[in-house]
C-alpha positions as CSV (number, residue, x, y, z in Angstrom):
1,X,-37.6,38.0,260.4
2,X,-38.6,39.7,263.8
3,X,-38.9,36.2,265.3
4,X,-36.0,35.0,264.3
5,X,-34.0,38.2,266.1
6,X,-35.6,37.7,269.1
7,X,-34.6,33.9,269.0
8,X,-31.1,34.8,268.4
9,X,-31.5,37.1,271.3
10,X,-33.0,35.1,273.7
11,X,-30.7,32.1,272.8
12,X,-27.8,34.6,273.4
13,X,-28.6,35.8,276.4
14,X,-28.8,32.5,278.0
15,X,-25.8,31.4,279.9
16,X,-24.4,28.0,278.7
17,X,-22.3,25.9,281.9
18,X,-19.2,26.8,279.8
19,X,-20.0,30.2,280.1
20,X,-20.4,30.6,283.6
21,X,-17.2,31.5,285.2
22,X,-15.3,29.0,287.4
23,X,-16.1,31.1,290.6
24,X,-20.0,31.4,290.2
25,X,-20.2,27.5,289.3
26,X,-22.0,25.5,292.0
27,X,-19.8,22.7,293.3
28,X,-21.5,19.6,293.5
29,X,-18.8,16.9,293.7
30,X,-16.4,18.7,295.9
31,X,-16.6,17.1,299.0
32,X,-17.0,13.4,297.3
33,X,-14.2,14.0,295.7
34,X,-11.7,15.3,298.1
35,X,-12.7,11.9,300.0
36,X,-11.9,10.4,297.1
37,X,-8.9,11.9,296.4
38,X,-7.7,11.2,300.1
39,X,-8.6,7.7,299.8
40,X,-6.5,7.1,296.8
41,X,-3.3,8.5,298.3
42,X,-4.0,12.5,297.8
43,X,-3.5,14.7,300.6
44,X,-6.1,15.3,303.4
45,X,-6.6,18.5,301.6
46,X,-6.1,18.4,298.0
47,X,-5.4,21.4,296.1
48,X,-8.3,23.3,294.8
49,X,-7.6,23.4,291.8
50,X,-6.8,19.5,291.5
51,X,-10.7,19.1,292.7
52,X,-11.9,21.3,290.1
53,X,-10.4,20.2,287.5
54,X,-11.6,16.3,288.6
55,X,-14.7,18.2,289.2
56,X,-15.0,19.6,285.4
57,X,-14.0,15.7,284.4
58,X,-16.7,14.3,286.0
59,X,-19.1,16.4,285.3
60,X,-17.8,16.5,281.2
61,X,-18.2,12.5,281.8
62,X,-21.7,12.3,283.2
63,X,-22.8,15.0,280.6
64,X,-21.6,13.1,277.6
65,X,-22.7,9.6,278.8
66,X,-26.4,10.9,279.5
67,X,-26.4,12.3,276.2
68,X,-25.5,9.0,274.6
69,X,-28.0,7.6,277.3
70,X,-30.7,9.4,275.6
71,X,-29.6,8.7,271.8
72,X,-30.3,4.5,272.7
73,X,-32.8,4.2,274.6
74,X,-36.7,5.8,273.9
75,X,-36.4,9.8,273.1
76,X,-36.4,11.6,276.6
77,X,-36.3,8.8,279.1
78,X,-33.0,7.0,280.8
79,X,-33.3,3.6,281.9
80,X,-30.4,1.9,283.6
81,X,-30.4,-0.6,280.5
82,X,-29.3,2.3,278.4
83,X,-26.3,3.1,281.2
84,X,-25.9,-0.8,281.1
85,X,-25.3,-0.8,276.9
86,X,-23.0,1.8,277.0
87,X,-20.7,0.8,279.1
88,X,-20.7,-3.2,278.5
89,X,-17.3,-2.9,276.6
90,X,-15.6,-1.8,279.6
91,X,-15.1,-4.8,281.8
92,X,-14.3,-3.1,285.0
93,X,-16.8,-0.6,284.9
94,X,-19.3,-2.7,283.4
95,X,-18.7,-4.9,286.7
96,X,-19.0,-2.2,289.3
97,X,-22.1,-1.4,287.7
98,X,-23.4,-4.6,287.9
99,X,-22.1,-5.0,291.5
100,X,-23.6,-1.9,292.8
101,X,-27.1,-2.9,291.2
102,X,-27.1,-5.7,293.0
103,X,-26.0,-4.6,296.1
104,X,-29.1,-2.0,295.6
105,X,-31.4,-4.9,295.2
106,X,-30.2,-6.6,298.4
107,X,-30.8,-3.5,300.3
108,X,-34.1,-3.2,298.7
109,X,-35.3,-6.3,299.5
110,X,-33.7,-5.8,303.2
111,X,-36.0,-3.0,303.9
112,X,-39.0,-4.4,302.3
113,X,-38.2,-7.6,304.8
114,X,-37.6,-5.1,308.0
115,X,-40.9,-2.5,307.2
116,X,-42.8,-6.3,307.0
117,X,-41.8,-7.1,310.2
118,X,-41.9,-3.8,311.7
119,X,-45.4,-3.5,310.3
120,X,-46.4,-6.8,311.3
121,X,-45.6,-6.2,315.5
122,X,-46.5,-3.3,315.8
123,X,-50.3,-4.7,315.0
């Protein structure tokens, strides 16, 4: 009975992300998306508010998808395969996903070539 008290109060005491006040959240997307924002028409500098409340969006998004990322795949682990399954019924995201994986390849496969060559006159 004693350890299930000091569960409960331990488990109380710790702050959820919806408990934490708007103020004391760290921004992470802020500056992305005020490019972002600009770049689809907004303002040079959007309102505040309209960032973080894109902000909470984005945030709710990647949450919920990582969740459902981790219910497919293996317990624990995210592969891109899992990201790949979840969206595949949305054409255009399922497309800029595919398009930005390959574009990562090329880039990959860029540097491999130039570290080759680099390595290879410096010798």
């Amino acid at each position: 009975m004693a350890e299930e008290e000091a569960a409960r109060e331990t488990f109380e005491d710790e702050e959820t992300e919806e408990d934490i006040p708007l103020e004391r959240r760290k921004k992470i997307f802020s500056k992305e998306l005020r490019c972002m924002m600009y770049g689809f028409g907004d303002d040079q500098n959007p309102y505040t508010e309209s960032v973080d409340l894109l902000e909470d969006l984005v945030i709710e998004y990647v949450t919920e998808m990582t969740k459902k990322a981790m219910e497919v795949g293996r317990p624990g682990r995210i592969n891109v395969e899992d990201i790949i399954f979840l969206i595949r019924k949305d054409p255009k995201k399922y497309s800029r996903v595919k398009e930005l994986l390959t574009m990562n390849e090329e880039l990959r496969k860029a540097r491999k070539a130039f570290d080759e060559v680099k390595y290879v006159s410096t010798k």
